[in-house]
Backbone of each chain as nested JSON, in Angstrom:
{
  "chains": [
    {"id": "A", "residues": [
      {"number": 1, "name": "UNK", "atoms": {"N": [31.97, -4.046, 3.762], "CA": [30.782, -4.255, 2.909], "C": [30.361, -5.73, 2.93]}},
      {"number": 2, "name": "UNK", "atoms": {"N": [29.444, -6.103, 3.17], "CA": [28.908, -7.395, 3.371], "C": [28.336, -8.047, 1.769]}},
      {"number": 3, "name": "UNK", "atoms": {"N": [27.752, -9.336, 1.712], "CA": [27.764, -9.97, 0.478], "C": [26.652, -9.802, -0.291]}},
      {"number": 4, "name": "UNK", "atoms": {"N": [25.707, -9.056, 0.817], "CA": [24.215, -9.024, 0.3], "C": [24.527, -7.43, -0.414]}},
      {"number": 5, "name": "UNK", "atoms": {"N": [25.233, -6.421, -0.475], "CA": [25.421, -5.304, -0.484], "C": [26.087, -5.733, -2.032]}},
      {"number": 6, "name": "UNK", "atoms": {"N": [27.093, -6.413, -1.949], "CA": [27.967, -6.509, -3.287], "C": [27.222, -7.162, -3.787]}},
      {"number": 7, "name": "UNK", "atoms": {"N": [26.106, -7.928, -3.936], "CA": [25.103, -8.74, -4.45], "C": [24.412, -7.388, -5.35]}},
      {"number": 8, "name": "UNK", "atoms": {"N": [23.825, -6.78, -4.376], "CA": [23.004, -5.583, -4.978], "C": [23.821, -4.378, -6.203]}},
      {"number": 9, "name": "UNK", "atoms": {"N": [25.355, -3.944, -5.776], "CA": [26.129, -3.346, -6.382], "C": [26.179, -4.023, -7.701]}},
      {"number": 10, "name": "UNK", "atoms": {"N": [26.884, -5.59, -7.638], "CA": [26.508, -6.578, -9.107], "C": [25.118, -6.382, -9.819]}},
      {"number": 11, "name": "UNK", "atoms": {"N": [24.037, -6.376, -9.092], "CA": [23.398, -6.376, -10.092], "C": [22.808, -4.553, -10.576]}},
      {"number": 12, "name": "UNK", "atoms": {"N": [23.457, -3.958, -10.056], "CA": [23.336, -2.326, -10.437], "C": [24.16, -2.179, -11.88]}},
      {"number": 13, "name": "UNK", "atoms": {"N": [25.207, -2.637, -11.31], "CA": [26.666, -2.558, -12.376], "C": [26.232, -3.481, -13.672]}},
      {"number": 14, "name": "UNK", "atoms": {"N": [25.117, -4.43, -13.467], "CA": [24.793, -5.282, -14.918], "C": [23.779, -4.201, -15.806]}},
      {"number": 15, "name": "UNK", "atoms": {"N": [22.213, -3.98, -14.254], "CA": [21.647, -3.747, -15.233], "C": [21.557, -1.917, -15.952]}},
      {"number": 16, "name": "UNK", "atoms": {"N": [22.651, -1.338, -15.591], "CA": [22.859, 0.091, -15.854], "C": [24.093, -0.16, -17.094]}},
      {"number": 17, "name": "UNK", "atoms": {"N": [24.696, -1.193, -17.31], "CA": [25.798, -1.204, -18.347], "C": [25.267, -2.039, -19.517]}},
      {"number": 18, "name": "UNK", "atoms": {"N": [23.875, -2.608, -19.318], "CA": [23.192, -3.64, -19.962], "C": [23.169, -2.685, -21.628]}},
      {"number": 19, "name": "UNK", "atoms": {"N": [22.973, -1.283, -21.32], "CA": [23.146, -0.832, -23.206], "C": [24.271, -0.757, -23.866]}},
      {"number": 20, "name": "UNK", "atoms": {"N": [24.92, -0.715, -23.202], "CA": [26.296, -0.733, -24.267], "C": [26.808, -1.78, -25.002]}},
      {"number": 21, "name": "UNK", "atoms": {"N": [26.576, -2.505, -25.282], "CA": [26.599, -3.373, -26.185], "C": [25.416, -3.036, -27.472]}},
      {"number": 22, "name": "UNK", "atoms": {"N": [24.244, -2.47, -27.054], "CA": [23.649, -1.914, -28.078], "C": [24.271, -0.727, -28.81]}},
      {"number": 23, "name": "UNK", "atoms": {"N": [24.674, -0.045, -27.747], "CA": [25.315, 1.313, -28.722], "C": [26.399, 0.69, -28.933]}},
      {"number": 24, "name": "UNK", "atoms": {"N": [27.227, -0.205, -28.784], "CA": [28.709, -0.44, -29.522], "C": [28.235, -0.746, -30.636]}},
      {"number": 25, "name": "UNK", "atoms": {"N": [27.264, -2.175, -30.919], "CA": [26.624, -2.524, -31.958], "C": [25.973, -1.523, -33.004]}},
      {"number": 26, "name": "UNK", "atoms": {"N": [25.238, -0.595, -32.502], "CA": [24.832, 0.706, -33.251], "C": [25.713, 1.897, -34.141]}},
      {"number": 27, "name": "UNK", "atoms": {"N": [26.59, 1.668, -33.063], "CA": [28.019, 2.534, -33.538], "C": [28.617, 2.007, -34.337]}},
      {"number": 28, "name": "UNK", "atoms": {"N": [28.764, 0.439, -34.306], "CA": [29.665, -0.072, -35.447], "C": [28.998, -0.08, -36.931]}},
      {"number": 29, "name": "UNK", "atoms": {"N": [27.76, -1.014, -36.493], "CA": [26.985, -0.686, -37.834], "C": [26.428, 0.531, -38.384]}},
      {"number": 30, "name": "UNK", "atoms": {"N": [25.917, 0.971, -37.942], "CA": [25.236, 2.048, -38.042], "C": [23.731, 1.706, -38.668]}},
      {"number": 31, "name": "UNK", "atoms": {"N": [23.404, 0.688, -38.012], "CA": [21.921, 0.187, -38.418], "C": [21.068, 0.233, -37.42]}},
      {"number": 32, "name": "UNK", "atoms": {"N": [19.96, 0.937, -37.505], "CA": [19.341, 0.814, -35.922], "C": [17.949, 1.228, -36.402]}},
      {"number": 33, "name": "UNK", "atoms": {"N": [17.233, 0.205, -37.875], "CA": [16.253, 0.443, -38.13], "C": [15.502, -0.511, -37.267]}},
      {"number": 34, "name": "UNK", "atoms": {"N": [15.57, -1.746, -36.828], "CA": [15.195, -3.08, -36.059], "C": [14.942, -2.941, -34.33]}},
      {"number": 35, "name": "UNK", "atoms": {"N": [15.964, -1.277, -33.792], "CA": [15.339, -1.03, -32.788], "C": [14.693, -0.102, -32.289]}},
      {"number": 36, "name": "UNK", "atoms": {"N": [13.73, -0.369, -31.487], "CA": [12.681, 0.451, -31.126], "C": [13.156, 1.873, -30.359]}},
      {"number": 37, "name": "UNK", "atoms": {"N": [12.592, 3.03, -30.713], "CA": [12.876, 4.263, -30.094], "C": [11.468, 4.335, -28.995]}},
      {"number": 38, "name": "UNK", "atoms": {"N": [10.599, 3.518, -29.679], "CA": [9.593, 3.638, -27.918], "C": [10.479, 3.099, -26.72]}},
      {"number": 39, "name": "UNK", "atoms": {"N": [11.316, 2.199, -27.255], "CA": [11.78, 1.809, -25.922], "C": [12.629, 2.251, -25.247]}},
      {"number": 40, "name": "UNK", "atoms": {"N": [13.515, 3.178, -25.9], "CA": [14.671, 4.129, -24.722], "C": [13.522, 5.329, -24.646]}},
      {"number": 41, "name": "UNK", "atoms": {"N": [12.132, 5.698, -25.585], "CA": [11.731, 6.679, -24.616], "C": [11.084, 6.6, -23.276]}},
      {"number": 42, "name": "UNK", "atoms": {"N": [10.716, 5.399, -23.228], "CA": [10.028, 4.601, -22.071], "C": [10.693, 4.551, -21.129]}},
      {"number": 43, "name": "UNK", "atoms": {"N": [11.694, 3.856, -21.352], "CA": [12.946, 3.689, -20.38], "C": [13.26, 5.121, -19.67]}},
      {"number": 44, "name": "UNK", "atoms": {"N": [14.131, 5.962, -20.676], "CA": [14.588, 7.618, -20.107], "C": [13.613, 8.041, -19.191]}},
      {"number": 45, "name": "UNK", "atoms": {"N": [12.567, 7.792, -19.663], "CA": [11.13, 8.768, -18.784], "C": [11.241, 7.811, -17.587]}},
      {"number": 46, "name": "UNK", "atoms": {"N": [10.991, 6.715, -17.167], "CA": [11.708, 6.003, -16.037], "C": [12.828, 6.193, -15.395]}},
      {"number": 47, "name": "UNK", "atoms": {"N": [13.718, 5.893, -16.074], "CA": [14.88, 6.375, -15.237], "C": [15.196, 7.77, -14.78]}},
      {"number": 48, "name": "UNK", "atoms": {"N": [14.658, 8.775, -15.33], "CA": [14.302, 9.847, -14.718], "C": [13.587, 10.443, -13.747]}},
      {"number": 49, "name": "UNK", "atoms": {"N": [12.428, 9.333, -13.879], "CA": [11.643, 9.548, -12.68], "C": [12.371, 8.629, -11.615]}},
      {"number": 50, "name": "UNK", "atoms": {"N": [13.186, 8.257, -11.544], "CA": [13.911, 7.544, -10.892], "C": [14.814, 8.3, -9.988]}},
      {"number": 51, "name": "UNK", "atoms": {"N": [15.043, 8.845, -10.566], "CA": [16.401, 9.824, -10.408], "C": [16.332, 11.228, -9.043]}},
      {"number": 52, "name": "UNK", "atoms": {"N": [15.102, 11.238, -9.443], "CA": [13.727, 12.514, -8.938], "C": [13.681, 11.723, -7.701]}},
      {"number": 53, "name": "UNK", "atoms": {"N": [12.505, 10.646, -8.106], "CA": [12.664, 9.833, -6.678], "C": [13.865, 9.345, -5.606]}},
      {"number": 54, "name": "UNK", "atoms": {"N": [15.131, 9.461, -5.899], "CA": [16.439, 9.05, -5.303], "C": [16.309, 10.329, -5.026]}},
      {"number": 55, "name": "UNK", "atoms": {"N": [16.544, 11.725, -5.424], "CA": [16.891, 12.937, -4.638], "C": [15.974, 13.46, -3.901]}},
      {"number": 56, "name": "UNK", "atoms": {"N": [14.419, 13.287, -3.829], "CA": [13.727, 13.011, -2.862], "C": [13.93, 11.978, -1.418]}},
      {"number": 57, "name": "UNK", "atoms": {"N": [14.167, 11.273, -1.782], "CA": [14.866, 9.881, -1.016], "C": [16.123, 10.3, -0.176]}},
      {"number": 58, "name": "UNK", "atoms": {"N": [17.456, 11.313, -0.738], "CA": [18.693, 11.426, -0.646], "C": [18.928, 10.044, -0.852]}},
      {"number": 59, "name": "UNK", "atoms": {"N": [18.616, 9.471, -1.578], "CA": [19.512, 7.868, -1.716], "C": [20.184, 8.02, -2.929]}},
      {"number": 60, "name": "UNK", "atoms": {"N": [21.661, 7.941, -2.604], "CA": [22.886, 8.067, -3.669], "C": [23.118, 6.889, -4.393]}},
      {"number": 61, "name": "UNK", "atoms": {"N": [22.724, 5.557, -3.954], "CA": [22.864, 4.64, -5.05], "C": [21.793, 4.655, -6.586]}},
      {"number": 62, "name": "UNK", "atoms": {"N": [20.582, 5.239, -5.816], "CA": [19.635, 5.41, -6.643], "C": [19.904, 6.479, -7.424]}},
      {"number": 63, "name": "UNK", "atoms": {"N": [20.158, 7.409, -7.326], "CA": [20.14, 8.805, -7.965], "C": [21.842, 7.895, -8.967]}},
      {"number": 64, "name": "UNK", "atoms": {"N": [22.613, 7.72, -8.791], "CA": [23.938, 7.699, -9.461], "C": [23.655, 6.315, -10.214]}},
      {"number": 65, "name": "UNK", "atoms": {"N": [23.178, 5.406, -10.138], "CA": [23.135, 3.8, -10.85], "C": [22.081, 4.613, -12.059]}},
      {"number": 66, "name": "UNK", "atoms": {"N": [20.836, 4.946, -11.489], "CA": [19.749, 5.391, -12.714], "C": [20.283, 6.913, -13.465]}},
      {"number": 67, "name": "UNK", "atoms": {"N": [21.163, 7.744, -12.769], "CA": [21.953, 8.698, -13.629], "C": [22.835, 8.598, -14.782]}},
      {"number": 68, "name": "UNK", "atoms": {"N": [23.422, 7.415, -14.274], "CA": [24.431, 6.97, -15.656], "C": [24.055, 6.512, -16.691]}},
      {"number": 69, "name": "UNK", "atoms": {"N": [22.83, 5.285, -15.975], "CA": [21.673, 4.447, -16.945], "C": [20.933, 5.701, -18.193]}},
      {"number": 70, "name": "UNK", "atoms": {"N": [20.55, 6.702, -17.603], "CA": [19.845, 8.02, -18.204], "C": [20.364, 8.328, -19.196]}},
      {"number": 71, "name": "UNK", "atoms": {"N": [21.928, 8.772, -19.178], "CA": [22.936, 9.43, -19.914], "C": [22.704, 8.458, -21.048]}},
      {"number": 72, "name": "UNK", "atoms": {"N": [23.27, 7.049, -20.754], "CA": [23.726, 5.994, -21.85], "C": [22.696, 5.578, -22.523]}},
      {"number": 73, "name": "UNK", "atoms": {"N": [21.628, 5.694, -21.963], "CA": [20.443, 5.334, -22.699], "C": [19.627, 6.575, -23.514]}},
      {"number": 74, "name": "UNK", "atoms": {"N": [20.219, 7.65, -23.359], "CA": [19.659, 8.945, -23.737], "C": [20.911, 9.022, -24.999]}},
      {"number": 75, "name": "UNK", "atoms": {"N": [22.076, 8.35, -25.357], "CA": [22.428, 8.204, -26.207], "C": [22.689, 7.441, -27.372]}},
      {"number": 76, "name": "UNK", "atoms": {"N": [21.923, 6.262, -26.532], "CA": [21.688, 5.169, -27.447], "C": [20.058, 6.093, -28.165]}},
      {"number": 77, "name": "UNK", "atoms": {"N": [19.342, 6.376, -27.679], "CA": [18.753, 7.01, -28.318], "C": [18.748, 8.397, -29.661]}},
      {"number": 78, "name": "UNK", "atoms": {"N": [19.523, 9.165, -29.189], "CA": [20.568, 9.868, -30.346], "C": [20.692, 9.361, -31.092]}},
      {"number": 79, "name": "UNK", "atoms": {"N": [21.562, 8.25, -30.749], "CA": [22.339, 6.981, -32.355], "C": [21.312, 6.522, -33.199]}},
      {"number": 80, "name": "UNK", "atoms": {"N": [19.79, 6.352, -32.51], "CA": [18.597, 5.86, -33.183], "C": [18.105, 6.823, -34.304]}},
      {"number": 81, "name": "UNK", "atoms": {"N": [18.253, 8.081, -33.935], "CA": [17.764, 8.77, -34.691], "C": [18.479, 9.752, -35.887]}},
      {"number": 82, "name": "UNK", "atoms": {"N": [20.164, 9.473, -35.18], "CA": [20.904, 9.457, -36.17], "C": [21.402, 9.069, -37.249]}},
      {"number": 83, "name": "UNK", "atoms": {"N": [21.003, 7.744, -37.129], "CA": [21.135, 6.613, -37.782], "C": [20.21, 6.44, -38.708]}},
      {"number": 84, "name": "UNK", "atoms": {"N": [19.217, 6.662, -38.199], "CA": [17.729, 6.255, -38.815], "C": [17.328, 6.235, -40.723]}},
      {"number": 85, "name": "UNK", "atoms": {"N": [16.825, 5.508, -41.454], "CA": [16.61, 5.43, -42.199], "C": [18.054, 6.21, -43.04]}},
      {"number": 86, "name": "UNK", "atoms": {"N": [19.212, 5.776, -42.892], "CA": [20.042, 6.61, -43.609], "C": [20.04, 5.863, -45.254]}},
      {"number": 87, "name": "UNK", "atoms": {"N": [19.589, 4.996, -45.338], "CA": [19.484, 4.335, -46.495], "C": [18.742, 4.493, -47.688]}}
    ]},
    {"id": "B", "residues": [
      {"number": 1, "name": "UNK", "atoms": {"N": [-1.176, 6.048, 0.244], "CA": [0.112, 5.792, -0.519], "C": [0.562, 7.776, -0.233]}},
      {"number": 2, "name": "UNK", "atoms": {"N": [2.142, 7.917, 0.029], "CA": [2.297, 9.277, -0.535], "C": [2.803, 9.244, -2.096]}},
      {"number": 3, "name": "UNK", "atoms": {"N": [2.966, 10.869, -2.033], "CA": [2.989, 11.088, -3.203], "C": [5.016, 10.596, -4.151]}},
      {"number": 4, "name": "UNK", "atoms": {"N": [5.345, 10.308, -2.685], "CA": [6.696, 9.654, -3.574], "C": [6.868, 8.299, -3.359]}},
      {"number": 5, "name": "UNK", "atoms": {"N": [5.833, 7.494, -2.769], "CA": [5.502, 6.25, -2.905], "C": [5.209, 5.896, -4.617]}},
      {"number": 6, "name": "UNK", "atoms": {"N": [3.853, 6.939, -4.777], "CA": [3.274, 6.856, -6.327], "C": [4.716, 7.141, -7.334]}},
      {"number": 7, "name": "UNK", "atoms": {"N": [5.273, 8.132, -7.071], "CA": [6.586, 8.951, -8.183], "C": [7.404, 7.035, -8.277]}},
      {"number": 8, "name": "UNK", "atoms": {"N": [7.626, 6.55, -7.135], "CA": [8.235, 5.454, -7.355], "C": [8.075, 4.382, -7.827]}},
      {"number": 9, "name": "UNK", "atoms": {"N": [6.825, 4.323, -7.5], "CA": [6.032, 2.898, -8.593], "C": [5.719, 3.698, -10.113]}},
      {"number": 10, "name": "UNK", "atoms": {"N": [5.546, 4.768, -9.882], "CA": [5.594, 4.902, -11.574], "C": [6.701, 4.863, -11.866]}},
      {"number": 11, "name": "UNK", "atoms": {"N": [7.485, 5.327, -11.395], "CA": [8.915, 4.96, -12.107], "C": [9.524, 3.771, -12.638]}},
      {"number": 12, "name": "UNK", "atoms": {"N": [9.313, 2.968, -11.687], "CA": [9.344, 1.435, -11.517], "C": [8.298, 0.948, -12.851]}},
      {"number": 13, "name": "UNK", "atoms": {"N": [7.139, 1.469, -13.128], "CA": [6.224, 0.805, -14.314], "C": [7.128, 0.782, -15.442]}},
      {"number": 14, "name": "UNK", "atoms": {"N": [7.508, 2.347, -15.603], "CA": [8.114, 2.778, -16.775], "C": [9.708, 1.599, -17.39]}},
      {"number": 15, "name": "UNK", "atoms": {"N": [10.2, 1.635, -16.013], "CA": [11.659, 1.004, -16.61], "C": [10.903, -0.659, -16.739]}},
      {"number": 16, "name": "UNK", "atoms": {"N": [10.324, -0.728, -15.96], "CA": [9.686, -2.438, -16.444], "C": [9.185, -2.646, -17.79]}},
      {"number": 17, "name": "UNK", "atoms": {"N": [8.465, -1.792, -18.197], "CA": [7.498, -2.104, -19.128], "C": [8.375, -1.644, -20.174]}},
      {"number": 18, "name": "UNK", "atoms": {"N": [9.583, -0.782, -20.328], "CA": [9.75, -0.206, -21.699], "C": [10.759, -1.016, -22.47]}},
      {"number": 19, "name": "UNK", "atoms": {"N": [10.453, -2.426, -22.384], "CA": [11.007, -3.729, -23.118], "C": [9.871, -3.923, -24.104]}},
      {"number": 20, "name": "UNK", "atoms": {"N": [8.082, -3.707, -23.537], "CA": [7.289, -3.846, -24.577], "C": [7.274, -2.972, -25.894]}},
      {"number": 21, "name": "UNK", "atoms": {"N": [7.8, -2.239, -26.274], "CA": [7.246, -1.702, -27.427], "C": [8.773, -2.055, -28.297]}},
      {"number": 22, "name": "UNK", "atoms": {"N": [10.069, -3.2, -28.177], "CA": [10.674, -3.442, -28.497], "C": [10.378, -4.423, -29.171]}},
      {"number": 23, "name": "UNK", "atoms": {"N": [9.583, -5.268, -27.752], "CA": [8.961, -7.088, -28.268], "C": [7.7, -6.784, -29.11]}},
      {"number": 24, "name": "UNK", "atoms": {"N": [6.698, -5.632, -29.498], "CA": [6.057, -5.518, -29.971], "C": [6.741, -5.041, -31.716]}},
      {"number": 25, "name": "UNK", "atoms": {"N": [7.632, -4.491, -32.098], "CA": [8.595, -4.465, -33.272], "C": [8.871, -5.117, -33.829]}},
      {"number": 26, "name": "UNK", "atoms": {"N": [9.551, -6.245, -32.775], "CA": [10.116, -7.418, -33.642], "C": [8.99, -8.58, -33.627]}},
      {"number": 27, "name": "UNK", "atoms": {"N": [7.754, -8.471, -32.789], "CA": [7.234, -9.831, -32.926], "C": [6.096, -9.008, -34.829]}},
      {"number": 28, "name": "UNK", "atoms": {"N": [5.886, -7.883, -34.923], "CA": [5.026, -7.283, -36.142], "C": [6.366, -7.554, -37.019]}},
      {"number": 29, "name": "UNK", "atoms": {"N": [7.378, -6.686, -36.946], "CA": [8.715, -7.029, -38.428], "C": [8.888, -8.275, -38.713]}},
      {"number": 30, "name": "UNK", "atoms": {"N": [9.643, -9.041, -37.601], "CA": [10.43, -9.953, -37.529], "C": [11.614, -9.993, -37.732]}},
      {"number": 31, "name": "UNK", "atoms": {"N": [12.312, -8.517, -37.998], "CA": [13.03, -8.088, -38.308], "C": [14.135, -7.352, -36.821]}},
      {"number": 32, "name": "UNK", "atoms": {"N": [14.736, -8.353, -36.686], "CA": [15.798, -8.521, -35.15], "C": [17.437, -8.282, -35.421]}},
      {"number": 33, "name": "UNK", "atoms": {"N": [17.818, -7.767, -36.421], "CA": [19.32, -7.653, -37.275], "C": [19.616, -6.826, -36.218]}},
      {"number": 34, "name": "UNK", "atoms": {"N": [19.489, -5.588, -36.106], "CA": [20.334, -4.555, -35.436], "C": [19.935, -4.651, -33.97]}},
      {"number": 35, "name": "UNK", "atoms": {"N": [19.447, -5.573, -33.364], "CA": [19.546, -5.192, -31.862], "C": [20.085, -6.356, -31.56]}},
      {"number": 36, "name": "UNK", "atoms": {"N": [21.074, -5.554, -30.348], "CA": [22.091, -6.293, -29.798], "C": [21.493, -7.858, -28.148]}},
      {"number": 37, "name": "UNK", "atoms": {"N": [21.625, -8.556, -28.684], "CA": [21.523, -9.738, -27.574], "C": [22.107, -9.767, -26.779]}},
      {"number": 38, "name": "UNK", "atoms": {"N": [23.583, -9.072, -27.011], "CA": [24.552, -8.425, -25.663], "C": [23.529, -7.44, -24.606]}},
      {"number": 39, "name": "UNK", "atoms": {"N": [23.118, -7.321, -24.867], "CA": [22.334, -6.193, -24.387], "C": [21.341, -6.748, -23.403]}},
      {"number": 40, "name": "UNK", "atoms": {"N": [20.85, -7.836, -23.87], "CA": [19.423, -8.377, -23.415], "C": [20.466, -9.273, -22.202]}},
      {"number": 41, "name": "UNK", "atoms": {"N": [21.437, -10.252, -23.086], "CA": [22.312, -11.3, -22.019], "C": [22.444, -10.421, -20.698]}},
      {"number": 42, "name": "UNK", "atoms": {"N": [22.91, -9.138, -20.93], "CA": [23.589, -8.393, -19.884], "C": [22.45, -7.847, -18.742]}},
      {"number": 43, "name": "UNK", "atoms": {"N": [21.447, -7.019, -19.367], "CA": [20.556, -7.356, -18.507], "C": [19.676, -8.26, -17.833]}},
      {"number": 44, "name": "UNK", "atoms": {"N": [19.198, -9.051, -18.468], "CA": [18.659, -10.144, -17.821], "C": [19.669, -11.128, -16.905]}},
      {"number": 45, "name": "UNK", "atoms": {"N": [20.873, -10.69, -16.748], "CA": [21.652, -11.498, -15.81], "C": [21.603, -10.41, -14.873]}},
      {"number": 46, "name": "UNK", "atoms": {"N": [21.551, -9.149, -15.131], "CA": [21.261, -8.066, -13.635], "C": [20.061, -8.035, -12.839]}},
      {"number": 47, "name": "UNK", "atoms": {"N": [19.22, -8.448, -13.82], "CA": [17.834, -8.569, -13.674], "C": [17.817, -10.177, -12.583]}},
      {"number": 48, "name": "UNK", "atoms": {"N": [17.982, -10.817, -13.072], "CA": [17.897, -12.083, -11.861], "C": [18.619, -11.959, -11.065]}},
      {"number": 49, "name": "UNK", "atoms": {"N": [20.115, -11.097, -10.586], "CA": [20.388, -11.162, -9.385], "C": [19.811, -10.058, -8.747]}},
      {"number": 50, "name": "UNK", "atoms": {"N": [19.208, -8.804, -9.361], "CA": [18.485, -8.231, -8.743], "C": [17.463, -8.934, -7.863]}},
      {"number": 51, "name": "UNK", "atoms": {"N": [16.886, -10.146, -8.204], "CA": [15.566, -10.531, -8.185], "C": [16.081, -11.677, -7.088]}},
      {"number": 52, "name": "UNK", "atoms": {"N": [17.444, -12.111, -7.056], "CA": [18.149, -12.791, -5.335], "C": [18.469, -11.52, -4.595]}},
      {"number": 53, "name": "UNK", "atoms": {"N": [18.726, -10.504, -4.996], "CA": [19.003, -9.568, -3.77], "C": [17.52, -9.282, -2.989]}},
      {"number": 54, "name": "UNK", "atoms": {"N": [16.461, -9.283, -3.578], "CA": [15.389, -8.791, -3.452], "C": [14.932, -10.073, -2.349]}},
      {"number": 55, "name": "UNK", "atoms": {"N": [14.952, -11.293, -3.03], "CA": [14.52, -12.359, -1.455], "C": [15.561, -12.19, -0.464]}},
      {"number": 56, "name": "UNK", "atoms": {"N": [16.511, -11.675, -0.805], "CA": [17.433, -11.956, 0.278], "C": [16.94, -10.957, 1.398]}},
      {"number": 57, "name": "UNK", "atoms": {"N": [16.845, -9.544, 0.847], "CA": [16.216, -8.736, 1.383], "C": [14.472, -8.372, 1.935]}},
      {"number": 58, "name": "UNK", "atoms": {"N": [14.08, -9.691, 1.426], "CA": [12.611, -9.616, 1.934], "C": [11.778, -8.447, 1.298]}},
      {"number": 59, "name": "UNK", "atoms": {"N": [12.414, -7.878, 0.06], "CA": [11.882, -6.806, -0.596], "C": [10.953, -7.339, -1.927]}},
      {"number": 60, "name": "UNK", "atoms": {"N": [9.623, -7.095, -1.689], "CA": [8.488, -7.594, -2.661], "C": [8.872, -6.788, -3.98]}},
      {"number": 61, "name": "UNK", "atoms": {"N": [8.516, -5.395, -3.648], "CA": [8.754, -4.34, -4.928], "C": [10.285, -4.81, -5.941]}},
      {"number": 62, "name": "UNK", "atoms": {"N": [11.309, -5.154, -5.306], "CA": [12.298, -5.214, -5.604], "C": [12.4, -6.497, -6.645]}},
      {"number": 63, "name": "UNK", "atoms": {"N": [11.75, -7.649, -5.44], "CA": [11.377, -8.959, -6.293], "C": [10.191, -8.814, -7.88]}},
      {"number": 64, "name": "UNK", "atoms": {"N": [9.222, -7.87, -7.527], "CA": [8.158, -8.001, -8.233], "C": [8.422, -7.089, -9.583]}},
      {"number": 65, "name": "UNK", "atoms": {"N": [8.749, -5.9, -9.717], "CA": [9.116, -5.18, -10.234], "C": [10.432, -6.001, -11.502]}},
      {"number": 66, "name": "UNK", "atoms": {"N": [11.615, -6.36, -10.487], "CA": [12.659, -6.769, -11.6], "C": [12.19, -8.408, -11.896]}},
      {"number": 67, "name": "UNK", "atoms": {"N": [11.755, -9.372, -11.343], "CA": [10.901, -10.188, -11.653], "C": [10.046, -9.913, -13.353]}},
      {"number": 68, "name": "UNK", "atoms": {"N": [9.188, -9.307, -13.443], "CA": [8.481, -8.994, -13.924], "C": [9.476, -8.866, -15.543]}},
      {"number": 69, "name": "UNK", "atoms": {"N": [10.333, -7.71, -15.092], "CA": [11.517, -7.393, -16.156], "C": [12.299, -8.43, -16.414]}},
      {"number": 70, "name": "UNK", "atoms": {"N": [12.385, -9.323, -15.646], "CA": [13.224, -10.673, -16.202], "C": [12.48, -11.252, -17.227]}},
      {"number": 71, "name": "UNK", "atoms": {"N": [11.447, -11.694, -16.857], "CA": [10.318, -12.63, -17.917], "C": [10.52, -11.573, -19.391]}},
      {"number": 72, "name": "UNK", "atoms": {"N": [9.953, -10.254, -19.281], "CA": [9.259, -9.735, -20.886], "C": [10.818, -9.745, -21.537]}},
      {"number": 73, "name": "UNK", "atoms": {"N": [12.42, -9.22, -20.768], "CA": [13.901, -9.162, -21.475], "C": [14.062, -10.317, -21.915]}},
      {"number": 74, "name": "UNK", "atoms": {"N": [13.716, -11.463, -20.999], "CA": [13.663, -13.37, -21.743], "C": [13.246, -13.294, -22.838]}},
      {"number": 75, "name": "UNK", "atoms": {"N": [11.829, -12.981, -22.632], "CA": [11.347, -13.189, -23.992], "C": [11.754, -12.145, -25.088]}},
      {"number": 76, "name": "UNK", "atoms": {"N": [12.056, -11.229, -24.811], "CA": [12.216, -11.019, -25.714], "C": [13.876, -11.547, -26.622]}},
      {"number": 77, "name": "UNK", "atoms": {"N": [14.76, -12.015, -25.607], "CA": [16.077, -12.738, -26.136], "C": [15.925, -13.461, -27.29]}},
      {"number": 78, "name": "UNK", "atoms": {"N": [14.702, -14.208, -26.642], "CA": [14.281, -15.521, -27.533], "C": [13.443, -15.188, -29.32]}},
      {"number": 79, "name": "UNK", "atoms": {"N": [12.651, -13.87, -28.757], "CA": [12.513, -13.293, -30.181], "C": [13.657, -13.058, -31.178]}},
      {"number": 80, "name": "UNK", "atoms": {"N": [14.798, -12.459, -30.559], "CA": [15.767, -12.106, -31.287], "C": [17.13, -13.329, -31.618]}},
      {"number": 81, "name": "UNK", "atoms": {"N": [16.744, -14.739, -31.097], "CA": [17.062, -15.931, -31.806], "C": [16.5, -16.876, -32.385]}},
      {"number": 82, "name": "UNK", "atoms": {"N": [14.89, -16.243, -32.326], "CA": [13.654, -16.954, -33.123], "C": [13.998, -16.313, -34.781]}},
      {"number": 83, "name": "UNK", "atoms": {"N": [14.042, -14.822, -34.973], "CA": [13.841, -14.45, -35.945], "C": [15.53, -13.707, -36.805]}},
      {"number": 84, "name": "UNK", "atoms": {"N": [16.501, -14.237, -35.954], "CA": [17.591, -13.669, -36.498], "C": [18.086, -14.064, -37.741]}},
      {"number": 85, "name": "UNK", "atoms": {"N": [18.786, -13.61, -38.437], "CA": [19.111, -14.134, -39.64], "C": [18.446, -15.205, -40.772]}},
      {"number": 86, "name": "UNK", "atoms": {"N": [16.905, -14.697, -40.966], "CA": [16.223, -15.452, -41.613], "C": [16.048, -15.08, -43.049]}},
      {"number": 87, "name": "UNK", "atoms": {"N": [16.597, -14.208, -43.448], "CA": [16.747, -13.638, -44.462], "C": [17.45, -14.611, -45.012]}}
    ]}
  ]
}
């Protein structure tokens, strides 16, 4: 595997793990009036069409980096609405 | 353009853009408590090496697209240490 390849893998592995720190944060507090649910619906509907486009493609980095992204961000969304106004 | 040229740039709009209706929340509340900066740190560091893999690769979309997503996740970092803990 060459450096430009692990270059690209690094930045897959950042920006697909980039929510979890929101849902840890969400999970711990359980406050998630301050974040936006337009924005994981925006996102999901992207990364889905993403996903579509990779299995059109057969491109497995695409389909599996924006698959996981989908999941985690489709549950940070859950937590939003679970959470929501519990106060 | 075909039609999974288009599926891909829309896709690509969607995950770019769905930082705005986050920065549009907190710049109307001002209210930045529950979202995580881990979150933003983490992507926007995937986001700029995305955006060296992309010159490295001579890839515009790649550059332009996560480019694009670097700037609005910046700013919005900076919202969420403009208005944190002002209470």
């Amino acid at each position: 595997m060459g450096w430009t390849e692990i270059l690209g893998l690094t930045a897959g592995v950042f920006t697909t793990a980039a929510v979890t720190p929101q849902i840890w944060k969400a999970w711990k507090t359980k406050e998630v009036d301050d974040v936006s649910p337009g924005m994981f619906f925006v996102l999901i509907t992207g990364l889905a069409l993403w996903v579509i486009y990779g299995f059109i493609e057969k491109d497995i980095p695409i389909i599996a980096t924006n698959g996981v992204a989908f999941m985690l961000n489709s549950f940070m969304l859950f937590l939003i609405y679970r959470y929501r106004n519990k106060n």
